[in-house]
FIPA-754338 format. One record per residue (C-alpha): residue number from 1; x, y, z. Coordinates in steps of 0.05 Angstrom, whole numbers, plus 5000, padded with zeros to 4 digits. Last residue first. Layout:
N
k|x|y|z
NUM|X|Y|Z
...
***
This chain:
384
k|x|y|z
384|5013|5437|4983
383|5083|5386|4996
382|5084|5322|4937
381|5128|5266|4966
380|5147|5219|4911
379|5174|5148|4923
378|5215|5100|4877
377|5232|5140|4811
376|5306|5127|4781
375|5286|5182|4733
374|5230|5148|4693
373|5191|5088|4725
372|5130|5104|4672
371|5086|5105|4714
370|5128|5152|4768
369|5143|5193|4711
368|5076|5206|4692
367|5044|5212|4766
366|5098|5260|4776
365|5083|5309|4719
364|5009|5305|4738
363|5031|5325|4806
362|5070|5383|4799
361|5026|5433|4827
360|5025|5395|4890
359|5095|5416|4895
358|5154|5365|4880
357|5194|5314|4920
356|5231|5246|4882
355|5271|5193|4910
354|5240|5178|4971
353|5264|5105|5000
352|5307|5133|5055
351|5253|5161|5084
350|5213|5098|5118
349|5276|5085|5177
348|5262|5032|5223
347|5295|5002|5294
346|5316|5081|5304
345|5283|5085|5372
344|5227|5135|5350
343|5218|5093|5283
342|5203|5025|5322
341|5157|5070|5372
340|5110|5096|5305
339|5118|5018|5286
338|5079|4998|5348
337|5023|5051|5349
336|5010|5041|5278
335|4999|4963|5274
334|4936|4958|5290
333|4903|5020|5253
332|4937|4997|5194
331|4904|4927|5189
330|4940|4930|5112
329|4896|4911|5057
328|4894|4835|5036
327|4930|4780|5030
326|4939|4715|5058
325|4966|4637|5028
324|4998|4589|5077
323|5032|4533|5033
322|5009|4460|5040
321|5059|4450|4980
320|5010|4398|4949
319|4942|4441|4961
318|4980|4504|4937
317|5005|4466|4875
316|4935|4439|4862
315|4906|4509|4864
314|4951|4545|4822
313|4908|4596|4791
312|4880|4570|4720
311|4846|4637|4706
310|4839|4700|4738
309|4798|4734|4773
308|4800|4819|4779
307|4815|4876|4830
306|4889|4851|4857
305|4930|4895|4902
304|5000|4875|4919
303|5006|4856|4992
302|5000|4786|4983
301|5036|4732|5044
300|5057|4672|5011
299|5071|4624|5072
298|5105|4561|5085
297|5088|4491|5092
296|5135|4475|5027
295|5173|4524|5013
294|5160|4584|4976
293|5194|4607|4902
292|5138|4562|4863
291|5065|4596|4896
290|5124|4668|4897
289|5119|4662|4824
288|5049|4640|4808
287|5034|4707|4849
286|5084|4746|4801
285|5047|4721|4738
284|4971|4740|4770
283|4970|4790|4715
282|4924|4860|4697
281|4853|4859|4685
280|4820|4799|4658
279|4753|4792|4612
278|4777|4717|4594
277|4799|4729|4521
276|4822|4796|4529
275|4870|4781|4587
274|4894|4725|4538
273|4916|4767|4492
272|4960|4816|4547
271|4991|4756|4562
270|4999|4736|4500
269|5042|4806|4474
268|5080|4800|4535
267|5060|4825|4618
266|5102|4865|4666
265|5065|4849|4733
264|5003|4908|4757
263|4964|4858|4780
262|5003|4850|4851
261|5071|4870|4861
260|5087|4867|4936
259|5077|4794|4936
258|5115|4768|4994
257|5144|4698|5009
256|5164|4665|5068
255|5204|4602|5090
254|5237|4613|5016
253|5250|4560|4983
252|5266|4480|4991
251|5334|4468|4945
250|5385|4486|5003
249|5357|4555|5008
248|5393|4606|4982
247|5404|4546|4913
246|5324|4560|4917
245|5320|4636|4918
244|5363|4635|4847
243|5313|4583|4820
242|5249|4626|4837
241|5290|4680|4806
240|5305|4649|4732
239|5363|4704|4721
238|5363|4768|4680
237|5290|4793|4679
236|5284|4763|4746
235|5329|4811|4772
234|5358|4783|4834
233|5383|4815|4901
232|5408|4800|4971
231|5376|4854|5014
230|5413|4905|5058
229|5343|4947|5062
228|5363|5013|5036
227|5428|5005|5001
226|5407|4927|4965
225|5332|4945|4953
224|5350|5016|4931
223|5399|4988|4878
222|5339|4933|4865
221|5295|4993|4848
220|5348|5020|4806
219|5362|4949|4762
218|5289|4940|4749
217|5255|4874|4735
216|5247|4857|4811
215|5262|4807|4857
214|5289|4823|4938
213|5322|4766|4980
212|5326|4774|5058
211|5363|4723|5097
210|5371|4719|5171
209|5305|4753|5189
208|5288|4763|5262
207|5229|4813|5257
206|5266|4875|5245
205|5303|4845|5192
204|5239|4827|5156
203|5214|4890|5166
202|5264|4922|5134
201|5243|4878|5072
200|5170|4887|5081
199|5188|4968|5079
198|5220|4943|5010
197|5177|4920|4980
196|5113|4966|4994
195|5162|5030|4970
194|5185|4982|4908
193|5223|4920|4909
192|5179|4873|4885
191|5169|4799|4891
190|5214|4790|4961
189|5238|4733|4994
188|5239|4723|5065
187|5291|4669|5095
186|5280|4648|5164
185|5327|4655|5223
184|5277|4681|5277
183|5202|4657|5304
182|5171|4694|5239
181|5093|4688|5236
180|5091|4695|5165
179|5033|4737|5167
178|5074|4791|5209
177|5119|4788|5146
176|5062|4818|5103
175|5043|4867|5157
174|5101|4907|5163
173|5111|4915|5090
172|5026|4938|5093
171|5040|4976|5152
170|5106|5011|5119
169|5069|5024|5065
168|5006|5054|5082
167|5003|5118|5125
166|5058|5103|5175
165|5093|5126|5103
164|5086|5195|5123
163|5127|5185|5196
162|5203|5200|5176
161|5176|5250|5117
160|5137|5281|5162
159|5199|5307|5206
158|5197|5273|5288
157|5213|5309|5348
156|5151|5350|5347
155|5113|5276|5363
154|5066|5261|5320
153|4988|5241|5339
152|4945|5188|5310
151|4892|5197|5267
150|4840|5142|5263
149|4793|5134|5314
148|4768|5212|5338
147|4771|5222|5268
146|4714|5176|5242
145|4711|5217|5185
144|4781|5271|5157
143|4754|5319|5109
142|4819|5340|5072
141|4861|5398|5055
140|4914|5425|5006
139|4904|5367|4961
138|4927|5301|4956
137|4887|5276|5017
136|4830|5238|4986
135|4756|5249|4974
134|4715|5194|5005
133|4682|5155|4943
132|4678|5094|4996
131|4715|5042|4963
130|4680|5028|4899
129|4665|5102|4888
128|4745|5104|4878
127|4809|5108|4915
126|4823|5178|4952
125|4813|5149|5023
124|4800|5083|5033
123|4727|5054|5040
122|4725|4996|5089
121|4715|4918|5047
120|4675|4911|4981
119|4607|4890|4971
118|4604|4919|4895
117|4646|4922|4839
116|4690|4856|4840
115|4652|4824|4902
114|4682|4822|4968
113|4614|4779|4991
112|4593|4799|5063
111|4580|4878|5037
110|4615|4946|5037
109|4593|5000|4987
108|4556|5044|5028
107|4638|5040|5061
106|4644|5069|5124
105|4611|5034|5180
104|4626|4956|5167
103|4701|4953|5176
102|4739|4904|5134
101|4816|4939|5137
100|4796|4958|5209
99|4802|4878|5235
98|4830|4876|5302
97|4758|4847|5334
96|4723|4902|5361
95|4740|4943|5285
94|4707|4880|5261
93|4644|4880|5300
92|4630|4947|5290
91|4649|5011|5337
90|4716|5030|5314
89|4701|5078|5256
88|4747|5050|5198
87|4766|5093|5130
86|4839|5054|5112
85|4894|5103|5088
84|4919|5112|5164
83|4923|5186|5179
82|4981|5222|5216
81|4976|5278|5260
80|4989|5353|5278
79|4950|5378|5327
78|4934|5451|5321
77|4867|5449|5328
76|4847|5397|5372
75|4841|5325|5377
74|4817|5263|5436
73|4743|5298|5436
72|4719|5293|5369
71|4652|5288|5384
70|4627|5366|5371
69|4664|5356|5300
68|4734|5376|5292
67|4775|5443|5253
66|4837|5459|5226
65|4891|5391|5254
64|4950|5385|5221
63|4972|5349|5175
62|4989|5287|5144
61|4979|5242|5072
60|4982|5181|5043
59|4908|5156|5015
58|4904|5208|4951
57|4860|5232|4899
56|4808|5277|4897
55|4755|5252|4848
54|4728|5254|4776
53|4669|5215|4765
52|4677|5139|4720
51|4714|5106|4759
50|4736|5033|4753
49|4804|5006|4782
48|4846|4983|4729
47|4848|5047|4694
46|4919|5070|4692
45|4910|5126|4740
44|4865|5084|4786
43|4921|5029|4790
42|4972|5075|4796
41|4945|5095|4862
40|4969|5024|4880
39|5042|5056|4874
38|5020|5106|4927
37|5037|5178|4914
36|5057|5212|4976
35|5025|5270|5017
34|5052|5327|5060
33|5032|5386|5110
32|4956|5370|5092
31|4907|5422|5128
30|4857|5372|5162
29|4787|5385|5169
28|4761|5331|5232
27|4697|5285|5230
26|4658|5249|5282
25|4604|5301|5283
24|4593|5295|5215
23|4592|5342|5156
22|4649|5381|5176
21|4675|5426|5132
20|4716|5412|5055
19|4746|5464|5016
18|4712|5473|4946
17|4760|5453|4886
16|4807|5484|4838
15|4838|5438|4797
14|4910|5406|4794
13|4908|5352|4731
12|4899|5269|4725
11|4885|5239|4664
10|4926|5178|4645
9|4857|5134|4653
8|4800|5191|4669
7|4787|5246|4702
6|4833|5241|4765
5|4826|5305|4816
4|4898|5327|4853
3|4868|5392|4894
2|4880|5457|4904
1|4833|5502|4946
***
């Protein structure tokens, strides 16, 4: 079959690859109907994430249903379904206890410390030996483990563009407000306004919202920000944004912040330096952002993926501010049931946001010119 493989950083191509069978009897074969690129996918394809094997990429993806394992008693062939990106099996102590994104049972990797190469979190699909080495979903099929968990059915009803991005971002958007523990008329402010951006944005609304303010440094993502997810916007390449969100806000901040950028901020000439110096990947500049564009007592909630330390974080400005910081990977498998229902009665919309849709063929062309933000490109759907 055809499958998305990375080789190495900037190197991805189509190759031919063996089809995948059941290798456990928890595990389903999946023939993929549709699959996204992920801006944290970027992160493999530009080399901040370690790998040194070549590997299927790919954590967004449907299907339907080809084959299951003996256990796999709540699917059939023919089903068609939706897979959340994390890995979890639903039997250890965090899966008991709402917490798939850290489950114990998939990752040989996993361990108590969240270390920078080893002991990480559940493996994800598609995203490095670090996280599992499970084979991802850009390809024309895809071993599914722990099936009988994760999958979740689709209504006929509903296109797989409107329910693809139950996959990642619109959990992860979702998510990031649900930290902030809205109670109704705060102001959200939002460091990004890509695909994770902006589902946090319409999330936002949906959660009681009465002022939603989207940053970025690129006039067409803001565009999308303003048409897709009614947000005020600011480009902080133009106008000092942590300033702009206080005169919103009487001089205090936002009540909640997001980071839906992560390491991947624009960086200058000493940035990029000093990330030599102290054996850094990527920038924490966005974080120190959103630490300065919150309120005091209120909550930075971080959604964009960091994979490294950094030097002189904030610390005595988050002990002074008594701000709420929380990030991590989305809970997916927790919050899928209730946003599939929020799309069936209209309350959220996830296609609006795709901008670009090619074959799997295509797919080195459309990792290159979604790196490189050419062609107004926000979201790519790529159909095997």
């Amino acid at each position: 079959m055809k499958a998305v493989r990375y080789h190495r950083p900037k190197k991805v191509s189509v190759d031919d690859v063996e089809e995948p069978t059941i290798v456990h009897p928890r595990d389903a074969v999946l023939k993929v109907t549709s699959t996204a690129i992920c801006g944290s996918d970027l992160h493999i394809y530009n080399g901040l994430l370690p790998q040194v094997r070549p590997f299927t990429l790919g954590h967004e993806f449907m299907g339907i249903v080809e084959e299951v394992g003996p256990e796999v008693t709540n699917l059939q062939p023919g089903d068609r379904v939706v897979v959340p990106f994390p890995i979890a099996g639903g039997q250890c102590w965090f899966c008991n206890h709402g917490l798939q994104s850290q489950c114990e049972e998939s990752n040989p990797n996993y361990g108590p410390e969240g270390g920078l190469l080893k002991e990480k979190n559940t493996a994800i699909f598609g995203y490095t030996d670090v996280y599992g080495g499970y084979d991802g979903g850009q390809a024309e099929k895809v071993r599914v483990p722990f099936a009988d968990y994760g999958p979740r059915k689709v209504p006929d009803h509903l296109t797989d563009e409107q329910v693809l991005f139950l996959t990642d971002i619109l959990p992860t958007g979702w998510q990031a407000i649900e930290w902030g523990n809205l109670q109704g008329g705060e102001t959200v402010a939002v460091f990004g306004s890509g695909p994770v951006g902006i589902m946090a944005m319409k999330s936002a609304w949906v959660k009681g919202a009465s002022q939603v303010i989207a940053v970025d440094i690129e006039d067409y993502r803001l565009d999308l920000a303003r048409t897709t997810a009614n947000a005020t916007t600011v480009n902080s390449n133009d106008e000092n944004a942590v300033e702009f969100i206080r005169e919103l806000t009487e001089g205090r901040g936002a009540d909640v912040v997001v980071d839906a950028v992560g390491m991947e901020a624009h960086r200058n000439l000493l940035q990029k330096a000093s990330n030599v110096v102290h054996l850094q990947r990527g920038s924490m500049e966005v974080l120190k952002n959103c630490m300065s564009a919150v309120r005091r007592g209120g909550t930075v909630s971080v959604v964009g993926v960091y994979g490294s330390n950094y030097d002189n974080f904030p610390v005595h400005q988050w002990f002074d501010k008594e701000i709420h910081l929380i990030g991590g990977q989305a809970i997916v498998h927790k919050h899928i049931d209730t946003l599939l229902g929020h799309i069936e009665q209209g309350k959220l919309r996830t296609d609006d946001i795709i901008t670009h849709r090619f074959s799997l063929e295509e797919a080195p062309h459309a990792y290159e010119i979604f790196n490189k933000k050419e062609d107004g490109c926000m979201k790519v759907v790529l159909t095997p």
